[in-house]
C-alpha positions in Angstrom: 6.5 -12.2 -16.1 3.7 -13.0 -13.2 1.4 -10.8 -12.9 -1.6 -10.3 -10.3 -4.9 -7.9 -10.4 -4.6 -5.3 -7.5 -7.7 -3.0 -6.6 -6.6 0.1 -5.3 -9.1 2.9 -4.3 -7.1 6.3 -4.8 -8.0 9.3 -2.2 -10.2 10.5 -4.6 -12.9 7.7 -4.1 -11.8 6.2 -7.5 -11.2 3.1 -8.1 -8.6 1.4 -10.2 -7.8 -2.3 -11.2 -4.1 -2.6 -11.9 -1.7 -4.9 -12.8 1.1 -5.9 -10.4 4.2 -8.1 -11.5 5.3 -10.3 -8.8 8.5 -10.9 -10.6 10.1 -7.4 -9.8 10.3 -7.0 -5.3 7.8 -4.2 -5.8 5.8 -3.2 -3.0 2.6 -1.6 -3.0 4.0 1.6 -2.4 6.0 1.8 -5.5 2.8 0.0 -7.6 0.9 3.3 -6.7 3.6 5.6 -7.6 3.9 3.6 -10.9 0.0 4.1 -12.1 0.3 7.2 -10.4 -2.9 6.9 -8.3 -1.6 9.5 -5.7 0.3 13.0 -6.8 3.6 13.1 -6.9 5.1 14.0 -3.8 2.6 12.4 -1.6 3.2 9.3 -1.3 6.8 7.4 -0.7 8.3 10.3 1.1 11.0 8.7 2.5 11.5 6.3 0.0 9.7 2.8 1.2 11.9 2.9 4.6 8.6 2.8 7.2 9.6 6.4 7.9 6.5 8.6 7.5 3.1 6.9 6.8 2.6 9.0 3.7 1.7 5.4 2.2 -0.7 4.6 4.3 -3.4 1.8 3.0 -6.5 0.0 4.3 -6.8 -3.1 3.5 -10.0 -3.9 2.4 -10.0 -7.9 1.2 -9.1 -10.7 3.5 -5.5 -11.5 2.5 -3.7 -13.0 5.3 -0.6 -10.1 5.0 1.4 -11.2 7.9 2.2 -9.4 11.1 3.2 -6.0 11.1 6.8 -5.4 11.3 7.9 -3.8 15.2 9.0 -0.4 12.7 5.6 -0.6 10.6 3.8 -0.6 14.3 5.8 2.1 15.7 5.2 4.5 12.5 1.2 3.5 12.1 1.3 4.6 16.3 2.5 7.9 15.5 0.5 8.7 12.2 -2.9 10.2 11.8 -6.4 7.9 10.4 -4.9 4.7 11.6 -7.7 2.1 11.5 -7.3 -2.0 12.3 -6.8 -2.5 8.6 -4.0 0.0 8.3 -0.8 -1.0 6.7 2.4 0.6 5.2 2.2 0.2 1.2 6.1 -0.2 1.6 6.1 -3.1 3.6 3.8 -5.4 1.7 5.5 -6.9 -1.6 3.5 -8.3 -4.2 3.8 -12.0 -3.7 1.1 -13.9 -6.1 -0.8 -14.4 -3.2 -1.8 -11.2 -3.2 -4.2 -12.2 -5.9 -7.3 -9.9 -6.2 -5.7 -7.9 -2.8 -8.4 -4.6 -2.5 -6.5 -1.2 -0.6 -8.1 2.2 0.3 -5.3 4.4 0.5 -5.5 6.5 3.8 -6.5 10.6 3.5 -3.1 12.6 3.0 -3.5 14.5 6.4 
């Protein structure tokens, strides 16, 4: 098993270093849900499927992440505190590339 160091800043203002396999097609969505960073329930709503921007991120290092897919575009133009780092934690796998990768996730409302 590959794994990375992720920092993730939880909505609380805390931050965590985690580790992230890069062996498993886990996204960033399901790495929060696994170390528990955000209560349950508020995060992942509709199951990684770019559906409702409850897992919202900034990204917060310069990691080259790729374009934004047209359905992560359409749901970050419908949801609330959308900034030009914003990015669905559901559509970014952990790749080891992602190396030292900082996120902020986004305020729940």
């Amino acid at each position: 098993m590959s794994d990375i160091k992720v920092g993730i800043t939880d909505r609380d203002g805390n931050h965590h270093l985690v580790d992230a396999p890069t062996d498993m097609n886990m996204n960033l969505m399901e790495l929060v849900r696994t170390y528990e960073l955000a209560p349950e329930g508020t995060i992942g709503v509709c199951g990684g499927m770019a559906m409702c921007a409850s897992c919202q991120c900034y990204i917060e290092s310069n990691h080259n992440l790729g374009n934004r897919s047209e359905e992560e575009e359409a749901m970050l133009a419908e949801a609330f505190n959308v900034e030009d780092n914003s990015r669905l934690g559901c559509q970014i796998y952990i790749t080891s590339q992602l190396n030292g990768l900082e996120i902020k996730l986004a305020p729940e409302d």
